[in-house]
ZAMARGU-4260 file (C-alpha; in steps of 0.2 Angstrom, whole numbers, plus 5000, padded with zeros to 4 digits):
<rodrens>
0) 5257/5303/4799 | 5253/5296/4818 | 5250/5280/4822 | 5234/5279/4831 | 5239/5272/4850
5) 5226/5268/4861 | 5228/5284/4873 | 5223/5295/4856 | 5239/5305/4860 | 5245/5314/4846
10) 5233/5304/4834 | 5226/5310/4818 | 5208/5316/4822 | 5190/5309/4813 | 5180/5321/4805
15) 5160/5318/4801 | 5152/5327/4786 | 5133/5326/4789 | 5124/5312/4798 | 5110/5309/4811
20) 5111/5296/4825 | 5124/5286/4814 | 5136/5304/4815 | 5131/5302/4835 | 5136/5284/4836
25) 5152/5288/4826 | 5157/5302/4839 | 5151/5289/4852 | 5166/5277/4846 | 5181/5286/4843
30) 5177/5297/4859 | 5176/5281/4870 | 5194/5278/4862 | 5200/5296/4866 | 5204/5299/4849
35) 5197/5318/4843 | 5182/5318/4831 | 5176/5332/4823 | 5157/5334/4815 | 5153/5345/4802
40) 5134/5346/4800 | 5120/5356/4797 | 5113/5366/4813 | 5103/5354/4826 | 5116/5340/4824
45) 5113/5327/4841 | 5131/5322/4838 | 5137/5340/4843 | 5128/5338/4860 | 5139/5323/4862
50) 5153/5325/4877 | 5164/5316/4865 | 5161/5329/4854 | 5178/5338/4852 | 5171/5351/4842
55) 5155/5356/4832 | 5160/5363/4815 | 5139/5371/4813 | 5136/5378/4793 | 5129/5392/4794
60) 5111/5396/4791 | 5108/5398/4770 | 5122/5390/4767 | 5123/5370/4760 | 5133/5357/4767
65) 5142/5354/4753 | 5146/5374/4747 | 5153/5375/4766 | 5164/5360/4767 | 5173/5366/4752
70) 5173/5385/4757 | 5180/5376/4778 | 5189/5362/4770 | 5198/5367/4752 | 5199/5384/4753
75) 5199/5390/4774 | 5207/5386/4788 | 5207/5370/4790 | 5225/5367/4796 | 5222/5359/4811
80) 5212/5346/4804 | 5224/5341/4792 | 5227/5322/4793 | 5208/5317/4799 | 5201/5302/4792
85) 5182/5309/4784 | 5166/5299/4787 | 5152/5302/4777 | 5137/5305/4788 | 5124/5307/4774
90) 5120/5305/4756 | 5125/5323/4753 | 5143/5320/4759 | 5143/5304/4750 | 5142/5314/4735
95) 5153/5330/4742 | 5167/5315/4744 | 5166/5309/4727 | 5166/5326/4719 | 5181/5332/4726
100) 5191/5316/4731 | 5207/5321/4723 | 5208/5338/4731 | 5202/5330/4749 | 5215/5317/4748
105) 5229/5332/4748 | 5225/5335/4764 | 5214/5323/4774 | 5213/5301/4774 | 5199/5296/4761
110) 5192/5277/4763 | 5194/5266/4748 | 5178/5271/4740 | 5176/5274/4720 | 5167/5287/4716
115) 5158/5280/4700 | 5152/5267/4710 | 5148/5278/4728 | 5135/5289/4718 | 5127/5276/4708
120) 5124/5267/4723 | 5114/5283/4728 | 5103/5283/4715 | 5088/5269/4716 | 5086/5265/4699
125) 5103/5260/4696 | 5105/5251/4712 | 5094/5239/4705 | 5102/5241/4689 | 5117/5236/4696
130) 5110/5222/4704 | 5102/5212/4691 | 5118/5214/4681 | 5128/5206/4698 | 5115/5194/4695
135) 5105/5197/4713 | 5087/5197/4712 | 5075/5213/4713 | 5058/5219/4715 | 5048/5222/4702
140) 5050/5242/4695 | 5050/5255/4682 | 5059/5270/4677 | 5045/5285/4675 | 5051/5302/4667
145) 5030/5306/4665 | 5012/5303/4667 | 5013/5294/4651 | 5025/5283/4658 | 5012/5276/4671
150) 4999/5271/4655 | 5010/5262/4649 | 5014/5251/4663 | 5008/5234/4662 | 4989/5232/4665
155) 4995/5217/4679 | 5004/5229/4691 | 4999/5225/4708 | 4994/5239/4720 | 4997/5246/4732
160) 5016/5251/4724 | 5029/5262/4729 | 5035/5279/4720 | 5052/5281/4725 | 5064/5295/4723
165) 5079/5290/4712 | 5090/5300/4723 | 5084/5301/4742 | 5095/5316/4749 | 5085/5325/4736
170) 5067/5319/4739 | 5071/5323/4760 | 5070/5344/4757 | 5051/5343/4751 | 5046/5326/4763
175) 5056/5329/4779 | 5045/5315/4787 | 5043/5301/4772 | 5055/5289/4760 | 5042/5286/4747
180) 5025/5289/4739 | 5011/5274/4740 | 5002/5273/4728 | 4982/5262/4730 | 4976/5262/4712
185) 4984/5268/4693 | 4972/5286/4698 | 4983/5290/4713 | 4999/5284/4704 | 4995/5298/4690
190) 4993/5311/4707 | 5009/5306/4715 | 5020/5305/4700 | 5014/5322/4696 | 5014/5328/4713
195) 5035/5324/4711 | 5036/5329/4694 | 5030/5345/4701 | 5046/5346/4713 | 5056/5343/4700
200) 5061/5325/4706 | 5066/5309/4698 | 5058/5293/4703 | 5053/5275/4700 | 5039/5265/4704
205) 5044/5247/4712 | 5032/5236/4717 | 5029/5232/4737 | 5037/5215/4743 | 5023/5209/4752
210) 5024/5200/4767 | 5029/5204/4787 | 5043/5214/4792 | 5054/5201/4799 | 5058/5196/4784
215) 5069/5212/4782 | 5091/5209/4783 | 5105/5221/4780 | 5121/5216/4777 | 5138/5231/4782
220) 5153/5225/4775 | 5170/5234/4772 | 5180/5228/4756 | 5198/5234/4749 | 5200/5240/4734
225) 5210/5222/4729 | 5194/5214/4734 | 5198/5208/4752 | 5186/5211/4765 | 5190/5216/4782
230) 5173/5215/4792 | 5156/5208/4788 | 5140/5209/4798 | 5120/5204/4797 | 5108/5210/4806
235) 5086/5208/4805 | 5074/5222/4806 | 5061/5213/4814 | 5047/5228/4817 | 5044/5244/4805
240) 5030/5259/4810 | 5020/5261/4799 | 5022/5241/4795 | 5029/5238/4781 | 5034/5258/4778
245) 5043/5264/4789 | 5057/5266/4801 | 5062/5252/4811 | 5059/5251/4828 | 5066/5235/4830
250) 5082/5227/4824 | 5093/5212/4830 | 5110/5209/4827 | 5110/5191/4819 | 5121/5179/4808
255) 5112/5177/4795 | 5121/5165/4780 | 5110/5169/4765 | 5110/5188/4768 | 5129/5185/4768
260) 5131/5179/4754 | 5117/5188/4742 | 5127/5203/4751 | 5145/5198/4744 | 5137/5193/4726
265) 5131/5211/4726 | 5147/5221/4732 | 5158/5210/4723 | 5147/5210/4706 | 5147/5226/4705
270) 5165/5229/4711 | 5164/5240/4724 | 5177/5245/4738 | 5175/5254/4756 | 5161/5255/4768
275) 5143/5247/4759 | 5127/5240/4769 | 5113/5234/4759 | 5097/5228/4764 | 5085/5214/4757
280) 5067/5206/4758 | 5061/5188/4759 | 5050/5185/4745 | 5040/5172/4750 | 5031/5171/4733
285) 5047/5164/4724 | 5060/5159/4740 | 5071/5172/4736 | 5081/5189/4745 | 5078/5203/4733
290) 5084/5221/4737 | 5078/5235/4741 | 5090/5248/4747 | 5108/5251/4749 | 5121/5265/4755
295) 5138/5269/4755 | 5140/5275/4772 | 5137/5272/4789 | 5117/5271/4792 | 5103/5274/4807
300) 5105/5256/4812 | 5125/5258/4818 | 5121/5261/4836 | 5116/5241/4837 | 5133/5237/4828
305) 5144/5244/4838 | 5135/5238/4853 | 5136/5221/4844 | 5156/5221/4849 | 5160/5227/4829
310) 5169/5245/4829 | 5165/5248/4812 | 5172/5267/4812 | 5187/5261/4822 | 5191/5247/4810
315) 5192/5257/4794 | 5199/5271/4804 | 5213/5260/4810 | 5215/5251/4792 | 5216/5268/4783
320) 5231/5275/4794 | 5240/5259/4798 | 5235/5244/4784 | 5230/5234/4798 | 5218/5221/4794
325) 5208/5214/4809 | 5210/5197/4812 | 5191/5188/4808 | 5181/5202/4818 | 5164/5196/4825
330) 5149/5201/4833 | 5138/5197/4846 | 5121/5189/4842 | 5105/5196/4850 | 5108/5215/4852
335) 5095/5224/4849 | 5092/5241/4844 | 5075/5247/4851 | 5064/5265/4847 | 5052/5264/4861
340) 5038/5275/4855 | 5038/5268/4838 | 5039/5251/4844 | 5026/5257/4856 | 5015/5262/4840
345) 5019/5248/4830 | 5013/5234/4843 | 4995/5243/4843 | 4996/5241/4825 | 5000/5225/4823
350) 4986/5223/4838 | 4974/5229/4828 | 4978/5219/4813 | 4979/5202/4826 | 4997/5199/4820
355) 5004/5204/4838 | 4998/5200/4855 | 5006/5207/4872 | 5013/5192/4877 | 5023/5192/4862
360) 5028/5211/4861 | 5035/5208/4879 | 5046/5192/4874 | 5054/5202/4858 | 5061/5217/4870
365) 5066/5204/4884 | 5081/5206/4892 | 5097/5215/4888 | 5107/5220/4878 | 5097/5234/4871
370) 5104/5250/4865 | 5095/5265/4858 | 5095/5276/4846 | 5099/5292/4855 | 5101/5286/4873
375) 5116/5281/4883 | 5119/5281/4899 | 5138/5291/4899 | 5131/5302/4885 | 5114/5306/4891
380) 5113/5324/4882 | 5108/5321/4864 | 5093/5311/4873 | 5086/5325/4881 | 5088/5338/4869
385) 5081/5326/4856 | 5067/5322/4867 | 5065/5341/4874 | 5066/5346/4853 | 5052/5334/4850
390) 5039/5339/4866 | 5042/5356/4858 | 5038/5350/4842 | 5023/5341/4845 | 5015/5356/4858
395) 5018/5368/4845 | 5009/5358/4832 | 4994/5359/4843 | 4996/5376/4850 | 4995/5380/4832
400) 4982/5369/4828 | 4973/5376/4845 | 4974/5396/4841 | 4970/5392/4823 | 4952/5386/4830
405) 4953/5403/4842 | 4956/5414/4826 | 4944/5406/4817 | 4931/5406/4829 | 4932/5423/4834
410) 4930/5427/4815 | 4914/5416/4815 | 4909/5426/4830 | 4912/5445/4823 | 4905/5439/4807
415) 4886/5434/4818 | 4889/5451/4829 | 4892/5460/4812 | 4876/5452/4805 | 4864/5456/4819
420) 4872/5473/4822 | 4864/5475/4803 | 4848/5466/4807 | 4844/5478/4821 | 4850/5494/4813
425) 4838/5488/4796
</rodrens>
């Protein structure tokens, strides 16, 4: 096999399976370093828009990623491929990965992952199962197979709560748009639990770490299967929309010691090896970082890590094909990754609430550097078609919403001719 040269001539290409803007800022990095990457997703992919694109491998319509990447890469021909280096882009390739390891690594470059531990990590409840054996501390939850389940909780559960899916990939084809259930009272926790039981989909029910957003860190690490580690980075989510709930719209690459360190207790409790990012809250209740999600993969947040100076997908890629370990990689402090529009809806939220004033949202988004989730300057395409996709979107919902009130107001108004027609016939 090729050592990768940094003219990317005669190099073994990367192939992503799945993926969102992480797939795009994957593409983005091996592109920049001429190497040829390859993404494999479902249709509507922004990293197939990319210029550093080499090729888009689209699945077909009615067809699941993971009954085309075996059908493209076992059984078809995927000869001139052979060689790449994969990188899971979502959950469902995760899983793909750790199904068919053995037959992928006959053809292609697998990362030091275990499979066991890849698709534990992917289901919630024994993430945290896993952590309180690593000995890092948790939120509050429980394990509900039924309505039952919910009377049975203790009569001091404190509202409002969270019903999470146990596996998120899963959750995502009934919810495109949400991560989890809230839950005000024990009345709507019986409605949503049977709302998912409904779908067929396992869950838990964790308790909500109160407090602001900002108290939110992730920790990415890469670790060897002998337990060395070749890259560590920390970053702080400092604004979600909704708070609280949602995405973040605001992120800064930070050092961050204790994160570090509840990060490593983790991965190395529970014996883990390849690519793992985890994130934590700040309890401020007891003083201490408890988890609350973690993925084996790549996640929406890689934009502000590469920009950060750490070339995470180059790293491993490099390590995989070579054995090189980088020589105490490190990251530059205060890079931010910033969604304008939910960061735009966030501050009059935290307006509303007085936890924000302007003077304050203007000093967090001072000053470079800043990168985005879609948008770059030499790459400016998956921008616009994600922006033109989501005008569309949005004047469709209220064309719709528009010619419903047409057809229904017509119908109000044949309904009144229909009855005065009657009236003056009688």
């Amino acid at each position: 096999m090729n050592v990768p040269g940094k003219d990317g001539c005669g190099t073994p290409p990367a192939l992503v399976l799945g993926g969102e803007e992480n797939a795009l800022s994957i593409v983005r990095s091996f592109g920049r370093r001429k190497i040829p990457v390859y993404v494999c997703a479902s249709e509507g992919c922004f990293a197939f828009k990319s210029r550093y694109c080499s090729e888009a491998l689209v699945i077909p319509a009615g067809e699941s990623q993971k009954q085309y990447w075996s059908r493209f890469l076992l059984d078809g021909d995927s000869e001139k491929l052979r060689g790449a280096v994969i990188f899971p882009g979502d959950d469902e390739a995760v899983e793909y990965l750790a199904e068919n390891r053995n037959k992928l690594a006959q053809r292609f470059v697998v990362d030091d992952t275990l499979p066991g531990i890849s698709t534990a990590m992917l289901s919630k409840l024994s993430t945290l199962e896993l952590a309180r054996k690593a000995g890092c501390p948790t939120p509050a939850f429980y394990h509900v197979e039924s309505v039952r389940d919910v009377e049975q909780m203790e009569d001091g559960i404190r509202f409002p709560i969270m019903v999470k899916p146990v596996h998120s990939h899963r959750f995502r084809e009934h919810y495109t748009d949400k991560k989890y259930l809230i839950a005000g009272n024990k009345a709507e926790l019986r409605d949503k639990v049977r709302e998912m039981l409904a779908k067929g989909l396992k869950m838990i029910v964790t308790e909500i770490i109160p407090g602001p957003d900002h108290l939110q860190s992730a920790y990415f690490c890469y670790m060897t299967r002998n337990g060395q580690t070749l890259f560590e980075y920390t970053h702080q989510i400092y604004r979600r929309y909704p708070k609280n709930s949602g995405a973040a719209c605001l992120t800064i690459s930070k050092r961050l010691p204790a994160t570090e360190a509840m990060g490593r207790r983790f991965f190395h409790g529970i014996g883990f090896a390849g690519l793992g990012h985890v994130e934590f809250k700040y309890d401020e209740r007891d003083g201490q970082l408890k988890i609350i999600e973690c993925n084996p993969r790549t996640s929406a947040a890689q934009a502000v890590v590469s920009k950060s100076g750490l070339d995470m997908p180059w790293l491993i890629y490099n390590y995989l094909l070579t054995g090189e370990k980088p020589t105490k990689p490190g990251f530059r402090e205060g890079v931010r990754r910033w969604w304008v529009i939910l960061d735009i809806l966030a501050f009059f939220e935290l307006r509303r609430l007085r936890e924000i004033n302007l003077s304050q949202w203007l000093r967090s988004i001072k000053g470079p550097p800043l990168v985005f989730p879609y948008f770059c300057l030499d790459d400016p395409v998956p921008f616009i078609n994600k922006a033109w996709k989501h005008i569309t979107h949005t004047f469709g919902k209220k064309v719709g919403v528009h010619g419903k009130r047409k057809k229904n107001n017509a119908r109000r108004t044949a309904r009144v001719d229909d009855k005065a027609s009657e009236k003056g016939r009688f």
